[in-house]
VEXDREN-2710 file (C-alpha; in Angstrom, 1 decimal):
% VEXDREN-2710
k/r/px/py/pz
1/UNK/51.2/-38.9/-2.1
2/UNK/48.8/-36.5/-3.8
3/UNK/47.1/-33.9/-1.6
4/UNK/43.0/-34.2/-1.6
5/UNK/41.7/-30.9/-1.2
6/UNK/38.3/-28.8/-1.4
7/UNK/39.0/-28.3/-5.1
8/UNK/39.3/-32.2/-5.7
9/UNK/36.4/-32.8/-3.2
10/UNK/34.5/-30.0/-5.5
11/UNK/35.6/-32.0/-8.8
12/UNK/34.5/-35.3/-7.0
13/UNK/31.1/-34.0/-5.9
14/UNK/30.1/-32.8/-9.4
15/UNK/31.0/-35.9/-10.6
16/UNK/29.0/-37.9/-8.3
17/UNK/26.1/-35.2/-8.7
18/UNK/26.4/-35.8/-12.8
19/UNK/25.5/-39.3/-12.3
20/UNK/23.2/-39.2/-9.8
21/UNK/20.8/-36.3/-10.7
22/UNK/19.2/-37.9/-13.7
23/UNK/18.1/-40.1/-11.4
24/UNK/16.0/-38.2/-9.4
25/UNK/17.3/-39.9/-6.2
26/UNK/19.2/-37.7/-3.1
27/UNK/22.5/-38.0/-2.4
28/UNK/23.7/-38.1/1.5
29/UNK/27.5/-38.0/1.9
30/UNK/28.5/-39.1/5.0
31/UNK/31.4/-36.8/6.0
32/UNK/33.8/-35.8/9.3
33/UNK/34.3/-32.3/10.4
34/UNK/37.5/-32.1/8.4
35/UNK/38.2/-29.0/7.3
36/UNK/37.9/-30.1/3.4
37/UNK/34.1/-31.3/4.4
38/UNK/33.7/-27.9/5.4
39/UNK/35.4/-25.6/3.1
40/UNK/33.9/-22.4/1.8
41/UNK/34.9/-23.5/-1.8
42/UNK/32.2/-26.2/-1.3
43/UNK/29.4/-23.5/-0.6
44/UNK/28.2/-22.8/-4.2
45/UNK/28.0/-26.6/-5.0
46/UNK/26.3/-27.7/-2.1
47/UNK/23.8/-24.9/-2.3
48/UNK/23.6/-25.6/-6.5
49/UNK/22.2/-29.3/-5.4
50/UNK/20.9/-28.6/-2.0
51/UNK/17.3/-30.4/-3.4
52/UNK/19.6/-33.6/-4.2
53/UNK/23.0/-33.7/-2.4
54/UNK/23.6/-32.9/1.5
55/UNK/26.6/-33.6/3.9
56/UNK/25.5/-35.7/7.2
57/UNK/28.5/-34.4/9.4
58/UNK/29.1/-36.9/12.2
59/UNK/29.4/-35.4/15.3
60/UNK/32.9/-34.4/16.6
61/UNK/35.1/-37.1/18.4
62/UNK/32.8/-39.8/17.8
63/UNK/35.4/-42.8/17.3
64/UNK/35.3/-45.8/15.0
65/UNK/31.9/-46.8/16.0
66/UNK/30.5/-44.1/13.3
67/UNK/34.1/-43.4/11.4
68/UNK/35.4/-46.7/10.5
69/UNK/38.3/-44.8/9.0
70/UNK/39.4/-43.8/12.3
71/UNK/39.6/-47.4/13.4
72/UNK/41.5/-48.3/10.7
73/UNK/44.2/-45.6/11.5
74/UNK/44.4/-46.5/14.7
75/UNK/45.1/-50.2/13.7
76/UNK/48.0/-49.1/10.8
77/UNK/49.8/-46.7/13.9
78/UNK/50.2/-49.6/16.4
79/UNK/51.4/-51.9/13.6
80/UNK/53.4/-49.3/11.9
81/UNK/55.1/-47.0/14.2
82/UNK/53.3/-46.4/18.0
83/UNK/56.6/-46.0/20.1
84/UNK/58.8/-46.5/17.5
85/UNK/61.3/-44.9/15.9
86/UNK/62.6/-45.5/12.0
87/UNK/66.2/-44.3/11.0
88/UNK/64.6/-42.7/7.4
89/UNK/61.7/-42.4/5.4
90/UNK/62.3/-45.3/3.2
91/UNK/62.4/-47.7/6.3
92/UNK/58.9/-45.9/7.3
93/UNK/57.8/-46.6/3.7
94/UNK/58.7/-50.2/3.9
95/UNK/56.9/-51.1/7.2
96/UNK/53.5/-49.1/6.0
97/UNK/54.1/-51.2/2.8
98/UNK/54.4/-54.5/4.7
99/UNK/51.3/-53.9/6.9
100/UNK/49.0/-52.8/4.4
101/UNK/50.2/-55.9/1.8
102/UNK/49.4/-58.1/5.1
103/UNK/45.9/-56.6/5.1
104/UNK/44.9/-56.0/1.3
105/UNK/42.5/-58.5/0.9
106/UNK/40.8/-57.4/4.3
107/UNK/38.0/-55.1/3.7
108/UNK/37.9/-52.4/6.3
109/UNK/34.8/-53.4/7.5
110/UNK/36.1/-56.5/8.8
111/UNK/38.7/-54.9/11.7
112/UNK/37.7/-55.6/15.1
113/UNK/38.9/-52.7/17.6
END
């Protein structure tokens, strides 16, 4: 699984910022307090767009109500592995697999918690 950091997240941002500043319209990125949202690497972007990009940080421990993301998690650890145990890695693998093939055409938006 590739690792998304603050260098990626940089990458992305410019990328979203290349497309969006000819149109004259702001950017709001909804974000967590992960780290990554606020690494120091991000600093020089952020203040290069401040006019036209900003980070609305939700506040801390704030559940799926406002982070979807969160809900979906906690959906995938009670069907994947909450109080179970899995002899290796590849037996892991193969029940994340099976959950998230079960759920694929599901849009995220549609969980109930």
């Amino acid at each position: 699984m590739p690792h998304f950091d603050a260098q990626e997240l940089r990458h992305y941002l410019h990328q979203v910022m290349a497309t969006f500043r000819k149109t004259g319209t702001e950017v709001v990125m909804v974000v967590d307090r992960s780290g990554i949202h606020r690494a120091h690497k991000l600093d020089a972007t952020l203040e290069h767009d401040h006019s036209t990009l900003r980070f609305h940080c939700l506040p801390a421990h704030c559940g799926h109500h406002l982070n979807p993301i969160e809900g979906f998690w906690r959906v995938m650890k009670g069907a994947i592995g909450a109080g179970r145990c899995f002899g290796d890695l590849g037996q892991l693998y193969k029940r994340t697999r099976q959950v998230l093939m079960a759920h694929q055409e599901r849009p995220i938006y549609e969980f109930h918690w």
